[in-house]
C-alpha positions in Angstrom: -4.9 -139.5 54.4 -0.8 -139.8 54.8 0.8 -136.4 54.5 4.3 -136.8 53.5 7.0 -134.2 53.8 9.6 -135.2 50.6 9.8 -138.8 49.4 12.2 -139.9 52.3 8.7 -141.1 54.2 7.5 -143.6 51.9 6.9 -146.5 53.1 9.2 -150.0 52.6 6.5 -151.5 50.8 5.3 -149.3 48.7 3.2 -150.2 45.3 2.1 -148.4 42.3 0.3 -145.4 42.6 -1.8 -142.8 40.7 -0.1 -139.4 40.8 -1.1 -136.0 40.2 1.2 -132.8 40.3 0.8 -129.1 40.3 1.5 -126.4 43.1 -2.4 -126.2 43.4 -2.6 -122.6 44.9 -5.5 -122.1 45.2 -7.5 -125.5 45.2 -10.0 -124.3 43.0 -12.8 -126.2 40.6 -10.0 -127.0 37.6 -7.7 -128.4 40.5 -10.7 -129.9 42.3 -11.5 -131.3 38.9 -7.8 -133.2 38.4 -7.6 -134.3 41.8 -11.1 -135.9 41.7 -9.8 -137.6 38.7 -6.8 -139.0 39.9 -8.6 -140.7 42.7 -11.2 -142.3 40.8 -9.1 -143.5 38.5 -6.8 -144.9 41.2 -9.6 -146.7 43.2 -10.5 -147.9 39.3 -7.3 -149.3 39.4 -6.9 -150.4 43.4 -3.7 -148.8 44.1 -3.1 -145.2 46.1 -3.8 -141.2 44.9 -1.2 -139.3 45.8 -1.0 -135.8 44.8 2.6 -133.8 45.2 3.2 -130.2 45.3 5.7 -128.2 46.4 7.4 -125.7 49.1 8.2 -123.0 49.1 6.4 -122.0 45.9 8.4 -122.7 42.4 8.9 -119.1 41.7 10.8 -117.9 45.2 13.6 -120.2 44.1 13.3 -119.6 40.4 12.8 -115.7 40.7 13.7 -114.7 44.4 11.2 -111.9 45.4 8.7 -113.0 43.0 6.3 -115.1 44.8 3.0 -114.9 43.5 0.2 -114.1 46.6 -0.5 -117.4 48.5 -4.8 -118.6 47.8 -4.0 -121.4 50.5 -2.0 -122.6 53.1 -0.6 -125.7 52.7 -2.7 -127.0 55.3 -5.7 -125.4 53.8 -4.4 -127.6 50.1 -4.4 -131.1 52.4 -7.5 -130.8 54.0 -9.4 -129.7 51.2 -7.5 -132.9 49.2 -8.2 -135.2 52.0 -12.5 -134.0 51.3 -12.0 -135.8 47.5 -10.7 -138.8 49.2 -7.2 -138.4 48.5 -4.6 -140.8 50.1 -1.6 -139.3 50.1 -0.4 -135.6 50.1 2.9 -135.3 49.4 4.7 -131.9 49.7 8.3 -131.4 48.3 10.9 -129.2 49.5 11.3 -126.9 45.9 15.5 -126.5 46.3 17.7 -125.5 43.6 18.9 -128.7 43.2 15.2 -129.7 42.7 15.0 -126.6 40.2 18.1 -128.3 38.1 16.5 -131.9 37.1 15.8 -132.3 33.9 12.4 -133.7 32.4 14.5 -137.4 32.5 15.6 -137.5 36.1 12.5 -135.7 37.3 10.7 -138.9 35.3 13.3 -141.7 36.1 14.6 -140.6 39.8 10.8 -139.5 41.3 8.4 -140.6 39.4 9.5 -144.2 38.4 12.1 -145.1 41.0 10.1 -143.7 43.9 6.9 -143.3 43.5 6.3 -146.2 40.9 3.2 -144.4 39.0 1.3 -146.5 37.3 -0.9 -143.5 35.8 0.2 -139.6 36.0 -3.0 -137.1 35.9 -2.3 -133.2 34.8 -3.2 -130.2 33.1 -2.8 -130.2 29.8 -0.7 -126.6 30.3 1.4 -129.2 32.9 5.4 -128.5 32.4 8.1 -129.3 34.4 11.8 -130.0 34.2 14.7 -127.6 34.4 13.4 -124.3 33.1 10.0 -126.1 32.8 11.4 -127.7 29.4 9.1 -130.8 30.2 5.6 -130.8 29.0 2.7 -133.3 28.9 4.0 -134.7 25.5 7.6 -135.0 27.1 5.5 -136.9 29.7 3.9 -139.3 27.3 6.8 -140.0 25.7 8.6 -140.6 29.1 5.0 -143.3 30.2 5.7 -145.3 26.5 9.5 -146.0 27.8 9.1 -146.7 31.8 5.3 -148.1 31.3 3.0 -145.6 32.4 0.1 -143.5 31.8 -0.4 -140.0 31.7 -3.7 -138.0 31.3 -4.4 -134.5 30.5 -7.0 -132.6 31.5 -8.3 -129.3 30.0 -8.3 -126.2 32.1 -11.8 -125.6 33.5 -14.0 -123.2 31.6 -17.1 -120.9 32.2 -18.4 -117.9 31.2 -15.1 -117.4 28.5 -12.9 -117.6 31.8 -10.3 -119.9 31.9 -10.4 -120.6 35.8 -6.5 -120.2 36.9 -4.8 -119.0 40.3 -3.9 -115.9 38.4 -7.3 -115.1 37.6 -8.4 -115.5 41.0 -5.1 -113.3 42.9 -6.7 -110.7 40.0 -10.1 -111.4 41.7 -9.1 -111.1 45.2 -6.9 -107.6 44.5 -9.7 -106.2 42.7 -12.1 -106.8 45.7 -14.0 -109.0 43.3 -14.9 -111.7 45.9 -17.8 -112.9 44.7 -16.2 -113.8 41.6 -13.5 -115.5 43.2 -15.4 -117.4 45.2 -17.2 -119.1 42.0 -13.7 -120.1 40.8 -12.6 -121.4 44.3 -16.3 -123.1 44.7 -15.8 -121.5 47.9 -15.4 -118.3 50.0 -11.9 -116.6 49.4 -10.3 -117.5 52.9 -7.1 -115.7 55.0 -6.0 -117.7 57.8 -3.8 -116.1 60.7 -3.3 -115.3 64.3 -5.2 -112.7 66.3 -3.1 -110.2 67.4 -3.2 -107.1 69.8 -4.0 -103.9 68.2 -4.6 -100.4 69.0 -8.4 -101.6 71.1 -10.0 -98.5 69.0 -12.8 -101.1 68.0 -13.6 -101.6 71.5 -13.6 -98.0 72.1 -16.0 -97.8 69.4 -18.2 -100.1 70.3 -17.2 -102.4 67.8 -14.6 -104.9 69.2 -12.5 -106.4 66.1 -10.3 -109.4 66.2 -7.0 -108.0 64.2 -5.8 -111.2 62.1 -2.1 -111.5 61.2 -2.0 -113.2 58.0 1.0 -115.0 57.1 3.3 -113.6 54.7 2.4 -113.1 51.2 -1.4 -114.2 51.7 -3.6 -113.1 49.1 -5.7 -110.2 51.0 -8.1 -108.4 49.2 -8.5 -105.0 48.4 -9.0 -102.1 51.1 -13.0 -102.3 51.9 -15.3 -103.6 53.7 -17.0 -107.1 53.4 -18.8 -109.4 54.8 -17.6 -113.0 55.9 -17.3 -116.3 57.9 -15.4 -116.0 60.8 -13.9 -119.2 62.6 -11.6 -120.4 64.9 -9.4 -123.0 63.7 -7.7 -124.4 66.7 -8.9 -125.3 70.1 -10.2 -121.9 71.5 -13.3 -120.3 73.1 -16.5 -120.2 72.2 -17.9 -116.6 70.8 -21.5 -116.6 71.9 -23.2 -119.1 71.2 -20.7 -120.8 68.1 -18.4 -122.9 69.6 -14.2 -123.3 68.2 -14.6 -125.2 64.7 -17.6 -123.7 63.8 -18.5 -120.2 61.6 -19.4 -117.0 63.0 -21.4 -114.2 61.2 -18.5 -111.0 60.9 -18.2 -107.8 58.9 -14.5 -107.7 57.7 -12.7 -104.5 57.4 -9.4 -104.4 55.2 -7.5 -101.1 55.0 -5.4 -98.4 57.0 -8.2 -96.9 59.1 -8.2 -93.8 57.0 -10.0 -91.9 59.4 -7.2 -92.5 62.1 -4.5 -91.4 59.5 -3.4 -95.2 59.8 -0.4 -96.5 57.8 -0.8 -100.2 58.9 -2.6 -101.7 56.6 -4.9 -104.4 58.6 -7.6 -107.0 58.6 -10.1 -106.9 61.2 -13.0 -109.1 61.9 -16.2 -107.9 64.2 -17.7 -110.6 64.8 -21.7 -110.4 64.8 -22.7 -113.2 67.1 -20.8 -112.6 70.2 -17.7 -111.6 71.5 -14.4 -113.9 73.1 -11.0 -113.2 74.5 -9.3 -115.0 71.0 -5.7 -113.5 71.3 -2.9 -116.1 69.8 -5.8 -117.9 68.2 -5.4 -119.8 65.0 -8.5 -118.3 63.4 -9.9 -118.3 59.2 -12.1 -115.1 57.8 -13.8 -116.2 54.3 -15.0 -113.7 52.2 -18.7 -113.6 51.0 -19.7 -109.8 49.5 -17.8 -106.5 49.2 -19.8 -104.0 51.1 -18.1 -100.9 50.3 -14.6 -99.2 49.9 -12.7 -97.8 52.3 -13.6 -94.1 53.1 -12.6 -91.2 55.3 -14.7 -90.0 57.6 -15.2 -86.5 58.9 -15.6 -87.4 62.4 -15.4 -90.2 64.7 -19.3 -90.2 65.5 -19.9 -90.8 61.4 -17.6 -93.7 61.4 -19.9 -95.6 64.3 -22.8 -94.9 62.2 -21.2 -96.3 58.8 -20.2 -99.3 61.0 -23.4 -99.9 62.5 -24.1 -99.6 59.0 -21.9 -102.4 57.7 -22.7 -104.6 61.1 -26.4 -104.9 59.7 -25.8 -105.5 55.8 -23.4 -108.3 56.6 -26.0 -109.7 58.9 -28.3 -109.8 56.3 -26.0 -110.9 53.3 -25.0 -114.0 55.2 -28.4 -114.8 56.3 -29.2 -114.4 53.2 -26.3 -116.8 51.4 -26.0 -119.2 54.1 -22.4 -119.9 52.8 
């Protein structure tokens, strides 16, 4: 798959493509869904998928201080793309001139003149534009006059839910991992770097890999939970589960109340062994809320509680196996 970084890396030659757009937070089943749409319809039709979304997220230039909690990293959003057999991911820089197109030069300048689509797959609730003015009928109207497609696709439903990126940051806040995980069709994940922090796990018994998320990741609320732990980058092995692969880990998310903590942290024990994974690019994915954060009266009550909390992951990913 070609990741490109703006349209300035296209190649000389470029064809017709099929094209899909959305900031696709998230990557869940309704984006999984137009995604794996786009590419069938472009191998249908023997030309490229490319899917474009954008950076930094719509609303930071549109509302400074308002972006939404990040689901994914960018990274995360390509190589879950590349898995549906996407050929392109395109990101574009989100500027204020970007902001300002209308629905015609957005159409005319990107879509026709540089990308050449030959078929345009989004939402049905798809706008874009200046002031998001644009809209899938704007879009049609726009295919009829430069000669291309453009398919809609309705928002996945289950259960009454309408499966969105809000729904799932509500999720996530609420603790609710379970529930965002069958929206994702995956394990909530934070990526980040391991970090040095006070050692009191160690001191506990309980050595913890503190992960620095990057900034406005979607962490869910204080608790503990039980999750996937993995090393992303080359790294060490922890016990026997070599850099690349999953670890068992009981993830705790919170202030370490006991401790009268103010930094609000997330810290991984890992279950199956123990490494030396400081500046490690590492991923925790969240499988089952175990239980809130509490207070304890004394130190000794916490070390039970976590032996505690050690044991039920244990068993809740043996038991899921994802």
């Amino acid at each position: 798959m070609q990741r490109w970084r703006g349209l300035d890396e296209i190649p000389a030659d470029w064809g017709r493509c099929v094209l899909t757009i959305g900031v696709f937070d998230g990557m869940h089943r309704g984006h999984m869904q137009l995604i794996s749409r786009a590419v069938e319809s472009a191998a249908a039709r023997g030309v490229p998928s490319v899917l474009m979304t954008f950076d930094p997220h719509p609303m930071e230039v549109v509302r400074p201080g308002s972006h939404p909690a990040q689901l994914t990293t960018l990274s995360r959003r390509a190589e879950l793309a590349e898995q549906l057999g996407l050929d392109v991911f395109c990101v574009m820089p989100f500027t204020t001139d970007f902001m300002k197109l209308t629905p015609g030069r957005y159409v005319h300048d990107l879509l026709v003149e540089r990308l050449h689509v030959l078929e345009v797959v989004v939402g049905t609730n798809f706008t874009f534009g200046k002031k998001a003015t644009g809209t899938i009928e704007t879009m049609e109207d726009m295919g009829h006059t430069f000669g291309f497609e453009v398919e809609g696709v309705k928002l996945l439903e289950e259960h009454a839910v309408t499966f969105s990126s809000t729904y799932i940051r509500s999720c996530v806040d609420a603790g609710d991992v379970q529930a965002a995980a069958e929206a994702l069709g995956r394990p909530h994940r934070v990526e980040g770097v391991v970090v040095h922090g006070d050692g009191r796990g160690r001191a506990l018994g309980f050595p913890t890999a503190n992960v620095a998320p990057p900034m406005h990741a979607a962490i869910p609320a204080d608790g503990v939970y039980a999750g996937w732990f993995t090393v992303l980058g080359p790294g060490p092995t922890i016990g026997e589960v070599t850099a690349g692969e999953r670890a068992k880990a009981a993830i705790s998310i919170g202030t370490n109340p006991t401790f009268s903590g103010r930094t609000r942290t997330v810290e991984a024990f890992v279950l199956e062994g123990e490494a030396d994974l400081y500046g490690q690019h590492v991923a925790v994915d969240f499988v089952e809320h175990l239980r809130g954060m509490e207070k304890f009266d004394s130190v000794d009550d916490l070390i039970v509680a976590m032996g505690r909390d050690a044991e039920k992951a244990r068993a809740v990913l043996s038991a899921s196996g994802s």
